[in-house]
N, C-alpha and C positions, 0 to 999 in steps of 0.2 A: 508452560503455555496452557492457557484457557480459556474456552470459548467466552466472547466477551471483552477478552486482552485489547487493549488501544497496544495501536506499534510505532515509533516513529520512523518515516519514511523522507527519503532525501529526491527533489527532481532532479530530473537529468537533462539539463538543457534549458531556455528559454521555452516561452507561450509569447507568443508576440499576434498580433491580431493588423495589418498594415502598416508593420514595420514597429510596431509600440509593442515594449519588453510589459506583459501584464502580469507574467507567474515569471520567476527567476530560476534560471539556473542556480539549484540548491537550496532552494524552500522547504519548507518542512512541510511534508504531507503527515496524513495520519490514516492508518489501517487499522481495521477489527479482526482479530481471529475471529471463524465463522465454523472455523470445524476442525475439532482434533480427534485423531483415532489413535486410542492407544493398544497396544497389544497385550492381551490378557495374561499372559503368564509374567512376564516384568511389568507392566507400565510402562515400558521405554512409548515413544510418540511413532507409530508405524506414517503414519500421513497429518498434515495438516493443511489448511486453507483459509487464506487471509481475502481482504475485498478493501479498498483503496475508499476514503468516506470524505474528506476533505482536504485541500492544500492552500497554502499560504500567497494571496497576490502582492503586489508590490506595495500595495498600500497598509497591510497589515490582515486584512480582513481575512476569513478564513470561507473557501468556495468549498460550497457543496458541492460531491462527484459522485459521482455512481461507478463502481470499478466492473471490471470482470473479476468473477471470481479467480484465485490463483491456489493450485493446489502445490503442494511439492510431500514426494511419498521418500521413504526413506530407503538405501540401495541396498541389497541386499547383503548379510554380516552386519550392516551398520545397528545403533541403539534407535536415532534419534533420526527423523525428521530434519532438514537444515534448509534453510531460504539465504543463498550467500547472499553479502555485496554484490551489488552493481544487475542482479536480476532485473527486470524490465518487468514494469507491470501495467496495464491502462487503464486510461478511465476517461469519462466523459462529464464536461461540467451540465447540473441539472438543471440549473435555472438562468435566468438572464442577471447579471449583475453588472454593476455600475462599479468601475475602478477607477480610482484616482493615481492615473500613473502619472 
């Protein structure tokens, strides 16, 4: 992992906006790694932090997002850094967009 990395990211759930499905349950988002710490003596990854940049609408298009950053640090004994399945991550879309649902 490296700062700069695209991730792909899965939604969990509908975006429905008055009952209209806009972003699908299970769209493809995408994430940038934004920050890896490794620990000096191996390189193993002691922390890293991803940020949430764009997801996929119903119509294909890809919406600009702005995320929170998400950090995940590694537990202690362990090498690596890990962000499982199913973590929850947010974001907010950044501009107004027109969807063709």
């Amino acid at each position: 992992a490296e700062i700069g990395n695209v991730i792909e990211l899965r939604l969990r759930g509908n975006v429905t906006i008055n009952g209209m499905v806009l972003i699908r349950d299970g769209a493809i988002a995408e994430g940038e790694i934004t920050r890896v710490k490794r620990n000096c003596g191996d390189g193993c990854i002691e922390s890293i932090s991803i940020t949430v940049t764009s997801v996929q609408a119903v119509d294909g298009q890809r919406i600009s997002v702005q995320g929170s950053h998400f950090k995940r640090s590694a537990q202690c004994g362990s090498c690596s850094a890990t962000i499982n399945p199913g973590t929850r991550l947010k974001a907010t879309v950044l501009n107004n967009n027109q969807i063709n649902a």
